[in-house]
N, C-alpha and C positions, 0 to 999 in steps of 0.2 A: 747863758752857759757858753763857756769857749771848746770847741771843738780843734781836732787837729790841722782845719783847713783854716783856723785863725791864726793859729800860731809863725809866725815869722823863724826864720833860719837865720843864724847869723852866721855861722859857719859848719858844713857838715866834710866828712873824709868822705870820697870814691873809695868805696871797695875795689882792691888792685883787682878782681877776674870781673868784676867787670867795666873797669875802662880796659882792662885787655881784648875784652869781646868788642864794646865801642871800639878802639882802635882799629883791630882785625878789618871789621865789617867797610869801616867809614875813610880808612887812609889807606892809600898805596906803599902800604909797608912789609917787609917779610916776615915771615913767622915770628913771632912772639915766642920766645921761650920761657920768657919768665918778666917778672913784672913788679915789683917790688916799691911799697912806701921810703923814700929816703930822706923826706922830713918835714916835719908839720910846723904850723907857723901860720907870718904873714901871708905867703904862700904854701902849699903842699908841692912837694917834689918827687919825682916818681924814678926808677930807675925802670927801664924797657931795656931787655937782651934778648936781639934775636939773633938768627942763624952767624949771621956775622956782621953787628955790630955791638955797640950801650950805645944808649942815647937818655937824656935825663928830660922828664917831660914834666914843666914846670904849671897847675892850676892857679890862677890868678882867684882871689876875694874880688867878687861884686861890688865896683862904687868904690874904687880909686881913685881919690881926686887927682892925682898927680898921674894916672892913666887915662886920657881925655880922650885920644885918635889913635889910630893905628898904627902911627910914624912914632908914637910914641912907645910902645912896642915892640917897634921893630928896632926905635934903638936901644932899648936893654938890650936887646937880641945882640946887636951890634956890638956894646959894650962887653956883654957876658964872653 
């Protein structure tokens, strides 16, 4: 019988309140005012506005192959 701790994810969405609350909690950011999906995909994209900024917070899919290290990350980052 397959139970739900068998089953594999291949992809699931974060509910935006709570990576608003993960965020809050876990990063040196100011208030969140809102927090909103801005696109799903290869990636999911996320739009964060707080007091006075946007910043777009991009989720990465598990098992990238062509994201192997961290330099490799940091340069989309660089590129974007």
């Amino acid at each position: 019988m397959t139970t739900v701790a068998d089953i594999q994810i291949l992809h699931s969405i974060i509910a935006p309140a709570a990576l608003k609350t993960l965020l809050q909690e876990n990063y040196d950011i100011e208030q969140i005012l809102d927090l909103q999906i801005l696109s799903i995909g290869d990636n999911d994209n996320y739009v964060v506005t707080t007091v006075d900024k946007k910043y777009v917070l991009k989720i990465y899919k598990r098992n990238k192959y062509w994201l192997k290290n961290k330099s490799d990350y940091l340069f989309e980052g660089e590129l974007l």
